[in-house]
Gaussian input, Z-matrix of N, CA and C with variables (Angstrom, degrees):
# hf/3-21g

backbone

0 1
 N
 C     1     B1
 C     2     B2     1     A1
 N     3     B3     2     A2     1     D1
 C     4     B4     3     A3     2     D2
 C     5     B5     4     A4     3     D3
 N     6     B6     5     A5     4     D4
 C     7     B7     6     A6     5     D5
 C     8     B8     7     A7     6     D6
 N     9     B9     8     A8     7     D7
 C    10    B10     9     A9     8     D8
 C    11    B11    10    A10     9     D9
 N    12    B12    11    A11    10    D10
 C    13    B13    12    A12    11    D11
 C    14    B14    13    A13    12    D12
 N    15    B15    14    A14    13    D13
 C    16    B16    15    A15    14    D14
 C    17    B17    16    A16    15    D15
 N    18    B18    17    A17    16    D16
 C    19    B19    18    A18    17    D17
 C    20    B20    19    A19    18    D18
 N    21    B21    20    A20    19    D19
 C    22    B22    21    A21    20    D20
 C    23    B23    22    A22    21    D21
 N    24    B24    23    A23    22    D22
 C    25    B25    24    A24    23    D23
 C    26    B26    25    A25    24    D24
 N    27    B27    26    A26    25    D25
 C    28    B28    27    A27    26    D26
 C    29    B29    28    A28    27    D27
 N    30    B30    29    A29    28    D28
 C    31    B31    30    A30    29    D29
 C    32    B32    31    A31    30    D30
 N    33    B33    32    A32    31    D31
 C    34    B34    33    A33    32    D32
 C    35    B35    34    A34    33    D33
 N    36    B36    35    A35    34    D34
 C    37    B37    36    A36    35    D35
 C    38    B38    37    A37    36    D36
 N    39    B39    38    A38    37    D37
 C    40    B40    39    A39    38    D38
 C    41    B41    40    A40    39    D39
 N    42    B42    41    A41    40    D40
 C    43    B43    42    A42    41    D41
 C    44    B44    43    A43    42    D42
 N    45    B45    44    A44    43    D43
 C    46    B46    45    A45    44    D44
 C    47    B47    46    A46    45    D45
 N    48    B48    47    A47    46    D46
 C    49    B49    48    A48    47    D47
 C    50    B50    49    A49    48    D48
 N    51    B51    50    A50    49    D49
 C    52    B52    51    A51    50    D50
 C    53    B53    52    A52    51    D51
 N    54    B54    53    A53    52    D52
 C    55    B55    54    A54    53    D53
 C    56    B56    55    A55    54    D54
 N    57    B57    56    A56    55    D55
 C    58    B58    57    A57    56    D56
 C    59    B59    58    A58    57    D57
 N    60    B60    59    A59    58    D58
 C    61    B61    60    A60    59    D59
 C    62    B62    61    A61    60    D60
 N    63    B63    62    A62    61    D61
 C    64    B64    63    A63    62    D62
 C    65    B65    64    A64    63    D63
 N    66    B66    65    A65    64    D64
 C    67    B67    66    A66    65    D65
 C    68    B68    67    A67    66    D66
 N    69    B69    68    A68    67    D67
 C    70    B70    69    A69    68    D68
 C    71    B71    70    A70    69    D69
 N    72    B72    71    A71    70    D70
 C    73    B73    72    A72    71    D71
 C    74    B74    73    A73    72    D72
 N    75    B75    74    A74    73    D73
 C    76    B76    75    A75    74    D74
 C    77    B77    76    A76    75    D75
 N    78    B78    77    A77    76    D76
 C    79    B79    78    A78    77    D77
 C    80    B80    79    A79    78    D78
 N    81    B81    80    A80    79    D79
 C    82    B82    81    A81    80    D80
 C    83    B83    82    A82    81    D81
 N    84    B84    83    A83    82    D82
 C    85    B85    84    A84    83    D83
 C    86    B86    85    A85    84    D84
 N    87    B87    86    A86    85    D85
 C    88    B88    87    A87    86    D86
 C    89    B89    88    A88    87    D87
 N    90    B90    89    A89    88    D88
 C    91    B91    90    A90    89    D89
 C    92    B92    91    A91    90    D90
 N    93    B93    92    A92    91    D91
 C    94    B94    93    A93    92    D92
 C    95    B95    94    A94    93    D93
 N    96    B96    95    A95    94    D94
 C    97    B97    96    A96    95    D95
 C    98    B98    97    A97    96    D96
 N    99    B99    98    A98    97    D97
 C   100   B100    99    A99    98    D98
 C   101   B101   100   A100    99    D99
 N   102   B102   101   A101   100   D100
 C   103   B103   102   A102   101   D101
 C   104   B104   103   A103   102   D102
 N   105   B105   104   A104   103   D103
 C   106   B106   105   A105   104   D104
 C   107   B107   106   A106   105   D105
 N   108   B108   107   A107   106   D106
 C   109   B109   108   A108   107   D107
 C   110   B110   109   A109   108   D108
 N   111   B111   110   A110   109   D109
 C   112   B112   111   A111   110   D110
 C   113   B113   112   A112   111   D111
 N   114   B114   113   A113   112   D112
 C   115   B115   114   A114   113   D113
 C   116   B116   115   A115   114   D114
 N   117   B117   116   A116   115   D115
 C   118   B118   117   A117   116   D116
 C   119   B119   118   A118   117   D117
 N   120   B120   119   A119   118   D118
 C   121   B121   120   A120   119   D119
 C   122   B122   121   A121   120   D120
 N   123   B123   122   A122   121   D121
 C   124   B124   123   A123   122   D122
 C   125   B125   124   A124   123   D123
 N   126   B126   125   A125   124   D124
 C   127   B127   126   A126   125   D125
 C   128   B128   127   A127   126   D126
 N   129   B129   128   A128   127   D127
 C   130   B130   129   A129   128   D128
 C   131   B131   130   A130   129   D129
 N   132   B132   131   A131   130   D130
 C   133   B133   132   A132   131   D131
 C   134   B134   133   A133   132   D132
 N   135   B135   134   A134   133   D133
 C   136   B136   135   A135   134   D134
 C   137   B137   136   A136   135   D135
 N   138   B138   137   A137   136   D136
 C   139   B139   138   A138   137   D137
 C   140   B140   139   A139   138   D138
 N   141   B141   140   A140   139   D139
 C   142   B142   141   A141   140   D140
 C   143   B143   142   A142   141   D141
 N   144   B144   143   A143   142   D142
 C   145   B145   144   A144   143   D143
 C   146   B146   145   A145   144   D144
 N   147   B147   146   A146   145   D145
 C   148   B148   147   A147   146   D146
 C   149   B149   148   A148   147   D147
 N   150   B150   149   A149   148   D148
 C   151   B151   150   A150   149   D149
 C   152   B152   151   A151   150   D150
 N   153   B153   152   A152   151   D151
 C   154   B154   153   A153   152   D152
 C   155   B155   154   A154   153   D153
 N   156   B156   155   A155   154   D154
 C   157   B157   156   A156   155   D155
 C   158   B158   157   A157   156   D156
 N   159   B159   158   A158   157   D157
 C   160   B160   159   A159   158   D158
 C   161   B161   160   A160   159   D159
 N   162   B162   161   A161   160   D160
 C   163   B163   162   A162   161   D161
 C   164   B164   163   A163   162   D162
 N   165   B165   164   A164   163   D163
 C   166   B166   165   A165   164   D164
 C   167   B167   166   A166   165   D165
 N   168   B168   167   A167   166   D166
 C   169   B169   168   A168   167   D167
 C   170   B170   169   A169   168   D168
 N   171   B171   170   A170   169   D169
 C   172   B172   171   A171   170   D170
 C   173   B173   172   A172   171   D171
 N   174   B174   173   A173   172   D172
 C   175   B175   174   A174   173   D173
 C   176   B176   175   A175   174   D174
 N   177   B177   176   A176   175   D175
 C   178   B178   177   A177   176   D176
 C   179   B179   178   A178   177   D177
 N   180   B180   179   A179   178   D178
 C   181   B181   180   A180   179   D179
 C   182   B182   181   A181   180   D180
 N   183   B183   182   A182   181   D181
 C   184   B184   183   A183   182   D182
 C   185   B185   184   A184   183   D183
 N   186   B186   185   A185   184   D184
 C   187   B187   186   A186   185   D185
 C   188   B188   187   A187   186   D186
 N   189   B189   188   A188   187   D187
 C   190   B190   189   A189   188   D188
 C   191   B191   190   A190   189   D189
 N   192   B192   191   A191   190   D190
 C   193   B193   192   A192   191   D191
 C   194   B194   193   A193   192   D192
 N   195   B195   194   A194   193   D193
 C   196   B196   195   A195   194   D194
 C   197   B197   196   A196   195   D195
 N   198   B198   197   A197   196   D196
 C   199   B199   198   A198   197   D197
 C   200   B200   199   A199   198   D198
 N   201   B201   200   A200   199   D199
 C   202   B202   201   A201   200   D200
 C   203   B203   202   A202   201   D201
 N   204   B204   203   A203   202   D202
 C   205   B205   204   A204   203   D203
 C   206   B206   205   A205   204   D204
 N   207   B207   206   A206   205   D205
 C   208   B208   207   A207   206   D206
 C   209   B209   208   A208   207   D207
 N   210   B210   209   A209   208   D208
 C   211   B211   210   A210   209   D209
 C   212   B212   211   A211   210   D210
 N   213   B213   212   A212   211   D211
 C   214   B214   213   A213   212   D212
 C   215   B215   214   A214   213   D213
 N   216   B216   215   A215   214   D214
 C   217   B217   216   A216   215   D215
 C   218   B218   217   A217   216   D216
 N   219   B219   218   A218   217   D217
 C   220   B220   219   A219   218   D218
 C   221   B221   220   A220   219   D219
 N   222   B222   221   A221   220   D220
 C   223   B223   222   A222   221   D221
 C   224   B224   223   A223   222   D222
 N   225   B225   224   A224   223   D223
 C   226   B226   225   A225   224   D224
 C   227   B227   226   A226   225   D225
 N   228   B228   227   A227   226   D226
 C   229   B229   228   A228   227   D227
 C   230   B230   229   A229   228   D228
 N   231   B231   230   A230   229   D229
 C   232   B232   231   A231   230   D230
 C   233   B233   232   A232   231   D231
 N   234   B234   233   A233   232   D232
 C   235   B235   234   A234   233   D233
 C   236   B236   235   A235   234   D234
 N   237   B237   236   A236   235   D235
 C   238   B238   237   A237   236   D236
 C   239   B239   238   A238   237   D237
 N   240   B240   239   A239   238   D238
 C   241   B241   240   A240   239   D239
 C   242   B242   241   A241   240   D240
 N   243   B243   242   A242   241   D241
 C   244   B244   243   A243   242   D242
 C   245   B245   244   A244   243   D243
 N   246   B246   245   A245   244   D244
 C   247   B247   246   A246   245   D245
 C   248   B248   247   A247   246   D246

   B1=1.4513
   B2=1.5314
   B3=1.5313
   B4=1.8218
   B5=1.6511
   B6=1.2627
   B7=1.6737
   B8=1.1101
   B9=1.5128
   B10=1.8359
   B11=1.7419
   B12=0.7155
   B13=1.6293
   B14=1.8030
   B15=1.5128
   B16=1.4619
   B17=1.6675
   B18=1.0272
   B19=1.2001
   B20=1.2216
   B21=1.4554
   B22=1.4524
   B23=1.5771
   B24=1.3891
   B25=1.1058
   B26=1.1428
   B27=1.8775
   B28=0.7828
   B29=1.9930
   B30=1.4892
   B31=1.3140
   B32=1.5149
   B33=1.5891
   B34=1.3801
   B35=1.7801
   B36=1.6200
   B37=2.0191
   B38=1.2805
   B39=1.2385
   B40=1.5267
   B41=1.4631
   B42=1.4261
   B43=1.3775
   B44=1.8702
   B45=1.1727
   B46=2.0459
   B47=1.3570
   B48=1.1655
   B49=1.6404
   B50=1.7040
   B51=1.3055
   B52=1.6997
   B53=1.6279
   B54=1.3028
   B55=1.4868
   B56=1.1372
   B57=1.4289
   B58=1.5876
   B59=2.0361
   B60=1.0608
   B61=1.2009
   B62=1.4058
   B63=1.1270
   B64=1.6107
   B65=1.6427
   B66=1.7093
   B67=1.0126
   B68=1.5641
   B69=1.0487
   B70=2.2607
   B71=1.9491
   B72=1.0430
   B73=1.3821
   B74=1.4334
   B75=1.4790
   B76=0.9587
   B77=1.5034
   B78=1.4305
   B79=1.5950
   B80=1.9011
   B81=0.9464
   B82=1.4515
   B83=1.6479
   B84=1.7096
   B85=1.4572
   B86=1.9321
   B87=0.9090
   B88=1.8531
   B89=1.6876
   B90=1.4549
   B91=0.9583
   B92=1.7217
   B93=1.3071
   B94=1.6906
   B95=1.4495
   B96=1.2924
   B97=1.4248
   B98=1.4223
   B99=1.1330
   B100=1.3264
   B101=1.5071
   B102=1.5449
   B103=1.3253
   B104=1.3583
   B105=1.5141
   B106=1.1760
   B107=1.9814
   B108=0.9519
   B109=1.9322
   B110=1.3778
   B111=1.2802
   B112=1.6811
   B113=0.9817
   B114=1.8966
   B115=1.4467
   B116=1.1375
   B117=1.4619
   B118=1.2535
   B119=1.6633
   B120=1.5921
   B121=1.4929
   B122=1.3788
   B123=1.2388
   B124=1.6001
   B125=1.4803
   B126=0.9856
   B127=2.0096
   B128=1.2196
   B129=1.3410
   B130=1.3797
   B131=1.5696
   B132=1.1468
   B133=1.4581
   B134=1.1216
   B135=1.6153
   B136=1.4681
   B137=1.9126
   B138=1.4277
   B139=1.4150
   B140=1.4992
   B141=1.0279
   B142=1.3985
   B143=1.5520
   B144=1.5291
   B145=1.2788
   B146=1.8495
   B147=1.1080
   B148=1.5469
   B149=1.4232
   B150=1.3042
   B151=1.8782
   B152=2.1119
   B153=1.8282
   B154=1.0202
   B155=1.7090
   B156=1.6273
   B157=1.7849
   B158=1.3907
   B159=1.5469
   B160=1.2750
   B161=1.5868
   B162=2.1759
   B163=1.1972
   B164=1.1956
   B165=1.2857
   B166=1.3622
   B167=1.2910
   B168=1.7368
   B169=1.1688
   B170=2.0823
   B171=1.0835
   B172=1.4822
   B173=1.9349
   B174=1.5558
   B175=1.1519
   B176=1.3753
   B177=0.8057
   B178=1.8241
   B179=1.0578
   B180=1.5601
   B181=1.0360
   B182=2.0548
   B183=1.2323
   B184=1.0024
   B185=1.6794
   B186=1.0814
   B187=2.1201
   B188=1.6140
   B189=1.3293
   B190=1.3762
   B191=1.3875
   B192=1.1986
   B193=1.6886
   B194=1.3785
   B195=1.4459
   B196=0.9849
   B197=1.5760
   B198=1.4128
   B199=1.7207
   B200=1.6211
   B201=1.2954
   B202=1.1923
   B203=1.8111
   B204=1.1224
   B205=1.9038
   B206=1.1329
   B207=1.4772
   B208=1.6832
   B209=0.9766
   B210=1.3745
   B211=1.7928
   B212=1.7426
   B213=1.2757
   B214=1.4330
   B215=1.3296
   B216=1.0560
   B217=2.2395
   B218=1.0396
   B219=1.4016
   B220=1.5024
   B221=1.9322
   B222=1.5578
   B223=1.7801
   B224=1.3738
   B225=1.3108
   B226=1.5879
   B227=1.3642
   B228=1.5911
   B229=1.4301
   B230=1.4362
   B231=1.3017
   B232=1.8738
   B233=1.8635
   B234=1.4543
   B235=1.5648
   B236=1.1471
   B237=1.3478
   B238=1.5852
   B239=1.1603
   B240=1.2172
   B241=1.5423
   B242=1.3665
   B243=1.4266
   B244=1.3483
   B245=1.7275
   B246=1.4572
   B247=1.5505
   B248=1.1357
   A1=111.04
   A2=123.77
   A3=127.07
   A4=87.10
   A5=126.26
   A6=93.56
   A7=130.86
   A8=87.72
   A9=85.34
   A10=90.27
   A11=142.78
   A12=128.75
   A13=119.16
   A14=104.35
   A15=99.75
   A16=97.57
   A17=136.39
   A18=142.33
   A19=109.92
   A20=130.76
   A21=115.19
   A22=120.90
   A23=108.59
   A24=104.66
   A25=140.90
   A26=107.40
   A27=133.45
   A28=81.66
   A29=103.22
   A30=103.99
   A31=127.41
   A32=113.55
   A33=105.14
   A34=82.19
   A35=130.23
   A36=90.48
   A37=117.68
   A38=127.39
   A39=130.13
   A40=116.43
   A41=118.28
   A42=158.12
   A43=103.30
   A44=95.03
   A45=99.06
   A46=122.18
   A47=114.46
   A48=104.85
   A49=98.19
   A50=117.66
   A51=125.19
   A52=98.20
   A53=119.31
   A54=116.36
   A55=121.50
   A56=112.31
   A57=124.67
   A58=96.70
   A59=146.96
   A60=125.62
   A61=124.74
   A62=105.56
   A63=133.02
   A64=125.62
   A65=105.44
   A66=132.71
   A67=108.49
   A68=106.74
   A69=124.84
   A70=90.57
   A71=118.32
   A72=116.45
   A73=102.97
   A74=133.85
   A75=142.11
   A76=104.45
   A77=105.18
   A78=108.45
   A79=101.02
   A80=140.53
   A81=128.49
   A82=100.56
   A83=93.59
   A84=109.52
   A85=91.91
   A86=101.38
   A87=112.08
   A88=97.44
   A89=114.91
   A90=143.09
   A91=94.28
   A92=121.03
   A93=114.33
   A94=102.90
   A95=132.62
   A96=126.09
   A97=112.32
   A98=139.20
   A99=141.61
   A100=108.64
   A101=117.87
   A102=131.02
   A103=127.08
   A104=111.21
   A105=123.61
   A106=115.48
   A107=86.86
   A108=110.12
   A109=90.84
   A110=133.47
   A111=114.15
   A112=146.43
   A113=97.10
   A114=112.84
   A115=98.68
   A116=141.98
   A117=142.57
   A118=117.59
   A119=112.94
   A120=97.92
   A121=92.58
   A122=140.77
   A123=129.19
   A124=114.64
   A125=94.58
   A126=117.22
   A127=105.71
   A128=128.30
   A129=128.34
   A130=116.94
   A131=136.53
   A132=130.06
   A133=138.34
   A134=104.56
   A135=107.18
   A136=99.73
   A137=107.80
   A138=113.07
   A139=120.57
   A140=125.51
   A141=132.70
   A142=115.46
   A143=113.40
   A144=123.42
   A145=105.24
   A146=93.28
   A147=87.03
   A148=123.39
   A149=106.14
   A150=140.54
   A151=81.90
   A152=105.66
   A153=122.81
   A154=109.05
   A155=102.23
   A156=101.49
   A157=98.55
   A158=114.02
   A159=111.87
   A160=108.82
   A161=122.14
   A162=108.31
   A163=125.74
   A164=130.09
   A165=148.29
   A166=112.89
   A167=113.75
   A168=109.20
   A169=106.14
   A170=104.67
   A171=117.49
   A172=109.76
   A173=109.47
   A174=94.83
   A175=133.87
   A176=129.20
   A177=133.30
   A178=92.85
   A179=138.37
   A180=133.49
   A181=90.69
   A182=125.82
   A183=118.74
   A184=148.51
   A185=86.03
   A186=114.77
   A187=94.85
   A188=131.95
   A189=116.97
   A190=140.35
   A191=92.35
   A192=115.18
   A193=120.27
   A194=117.15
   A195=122.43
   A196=134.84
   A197=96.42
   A198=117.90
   A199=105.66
   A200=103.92
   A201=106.18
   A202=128.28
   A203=130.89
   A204=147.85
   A205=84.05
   A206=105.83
   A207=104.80
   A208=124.28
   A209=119.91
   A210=149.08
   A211=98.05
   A212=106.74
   A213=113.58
   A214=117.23
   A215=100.72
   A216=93.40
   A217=95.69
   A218=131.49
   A219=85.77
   A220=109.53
   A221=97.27
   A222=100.54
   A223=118.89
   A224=117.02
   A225=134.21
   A226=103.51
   A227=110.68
   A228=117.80
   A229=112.48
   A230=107.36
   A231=108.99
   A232=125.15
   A233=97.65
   A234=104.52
   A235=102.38
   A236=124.08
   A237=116.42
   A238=120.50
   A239=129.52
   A240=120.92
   A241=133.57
   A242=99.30
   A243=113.41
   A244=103.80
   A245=114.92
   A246=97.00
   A247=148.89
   D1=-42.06
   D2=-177.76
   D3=-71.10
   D4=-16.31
   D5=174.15
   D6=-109.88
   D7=9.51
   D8=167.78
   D9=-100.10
   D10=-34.43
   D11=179.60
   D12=-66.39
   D13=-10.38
   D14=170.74
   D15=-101.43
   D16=-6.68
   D17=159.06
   D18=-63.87
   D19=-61.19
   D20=-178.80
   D21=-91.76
   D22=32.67
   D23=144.38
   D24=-142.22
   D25=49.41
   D26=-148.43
   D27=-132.79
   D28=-47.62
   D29=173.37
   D30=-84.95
   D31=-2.01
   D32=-178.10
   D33=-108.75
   D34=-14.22
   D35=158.37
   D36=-84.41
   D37=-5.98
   D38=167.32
   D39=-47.58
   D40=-59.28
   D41=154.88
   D42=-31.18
   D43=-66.17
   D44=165.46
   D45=-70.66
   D46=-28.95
   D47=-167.69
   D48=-93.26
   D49=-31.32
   D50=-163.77
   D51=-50.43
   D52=-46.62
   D53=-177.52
   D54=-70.75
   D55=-44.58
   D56=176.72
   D57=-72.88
   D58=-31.72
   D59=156.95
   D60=-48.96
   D61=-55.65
   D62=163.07
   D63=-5.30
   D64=-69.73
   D65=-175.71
   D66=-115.41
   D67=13.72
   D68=164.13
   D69=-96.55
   D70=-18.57
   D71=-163.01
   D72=-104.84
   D73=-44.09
   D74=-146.19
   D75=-133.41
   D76=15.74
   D77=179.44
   D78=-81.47
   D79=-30.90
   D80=-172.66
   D81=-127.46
   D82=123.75
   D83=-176.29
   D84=-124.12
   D85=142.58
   D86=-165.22
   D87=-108.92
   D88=148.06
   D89=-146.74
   D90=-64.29
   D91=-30.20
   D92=-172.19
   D93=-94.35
   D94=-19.41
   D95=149.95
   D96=-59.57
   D97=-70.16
   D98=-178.63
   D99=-31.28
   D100=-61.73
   D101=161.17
   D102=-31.00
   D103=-50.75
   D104=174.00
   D105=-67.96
   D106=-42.11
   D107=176.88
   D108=-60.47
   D109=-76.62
   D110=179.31
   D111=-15.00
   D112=-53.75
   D113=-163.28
   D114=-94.70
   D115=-16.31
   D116=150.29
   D117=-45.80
   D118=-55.80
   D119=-171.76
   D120=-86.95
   D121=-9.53
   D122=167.89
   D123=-51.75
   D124=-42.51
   D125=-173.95
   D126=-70.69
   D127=-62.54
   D128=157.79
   D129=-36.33
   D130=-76.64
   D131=158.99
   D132=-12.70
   D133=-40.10
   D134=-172.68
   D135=-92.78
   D136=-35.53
   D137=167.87
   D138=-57.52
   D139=-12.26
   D140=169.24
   D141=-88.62
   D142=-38.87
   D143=-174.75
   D144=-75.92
   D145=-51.85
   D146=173.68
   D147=-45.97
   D148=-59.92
   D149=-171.34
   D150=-36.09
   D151=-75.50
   D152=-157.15
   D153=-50.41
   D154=-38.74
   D155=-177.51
   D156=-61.22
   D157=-72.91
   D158=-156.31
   D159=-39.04
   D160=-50.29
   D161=-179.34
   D162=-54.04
   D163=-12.61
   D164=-174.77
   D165=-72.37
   D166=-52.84
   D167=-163.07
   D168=-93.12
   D169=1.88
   D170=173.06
   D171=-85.91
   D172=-46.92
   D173=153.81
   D174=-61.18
   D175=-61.67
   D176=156.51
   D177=-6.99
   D178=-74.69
   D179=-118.54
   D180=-105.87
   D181=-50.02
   D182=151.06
   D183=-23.93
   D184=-18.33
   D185=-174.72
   D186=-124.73
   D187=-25.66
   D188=153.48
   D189=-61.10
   D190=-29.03
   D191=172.27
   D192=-85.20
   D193=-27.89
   D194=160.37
   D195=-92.12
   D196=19.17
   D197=166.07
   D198=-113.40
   D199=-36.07
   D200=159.98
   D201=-60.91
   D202=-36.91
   D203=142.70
   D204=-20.39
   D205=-84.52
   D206=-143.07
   D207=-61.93
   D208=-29.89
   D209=170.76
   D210=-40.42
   D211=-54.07
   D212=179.96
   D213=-71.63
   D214=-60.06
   D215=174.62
   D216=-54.51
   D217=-25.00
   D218=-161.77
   D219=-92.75
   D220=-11.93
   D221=165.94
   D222=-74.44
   D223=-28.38
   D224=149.99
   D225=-24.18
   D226=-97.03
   D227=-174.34
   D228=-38.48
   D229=-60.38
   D230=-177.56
   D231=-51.56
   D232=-22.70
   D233=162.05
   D234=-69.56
   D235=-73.50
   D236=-163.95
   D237=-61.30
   D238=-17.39
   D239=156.11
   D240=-58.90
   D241=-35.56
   D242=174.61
   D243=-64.87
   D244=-54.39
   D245=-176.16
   D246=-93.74

């Protein structure tokens, strides 16, 4: 029984200190990282924005053509009825 209780408290300061190491480690980021971190999620952003227009404007254009199809069968059919 004393070793499972020096056991868990061995894992609940593990549990306390892991965060406070954590952010003791990662508390000071310097001005050319930060810099660098920008132009990274800037870059990312704009690679998404592009990605998203172009897929955008291919659907559009995909569902235009296919209003355009139907536009035609359906003057298709309406000729041949007529003659």
């Amino acid at each position: 029984m004393k070793e499972k209780e020096k056991n868990h408290g061995v894992v609940c300061f593990s549990f306390a200190a892991t965060p406070f190491l954590l952010f003791y480690t990662l508390a000071y980021i310097d001005p050319t990282t930060t810099a660098m971190l920008t132009q990274i999620i800037a870059g990312i952003f704009i690679s998404l924005g592009l990605a998203l227009g172009i897929f955008r404007q291919k659907v559009i254009m995909f569902f235009r053509n296919l209003k355009v199809m139907v536009i035609r069968k359906k003057i298709e059919k309406e000729s041949k009825k007529q003659e």
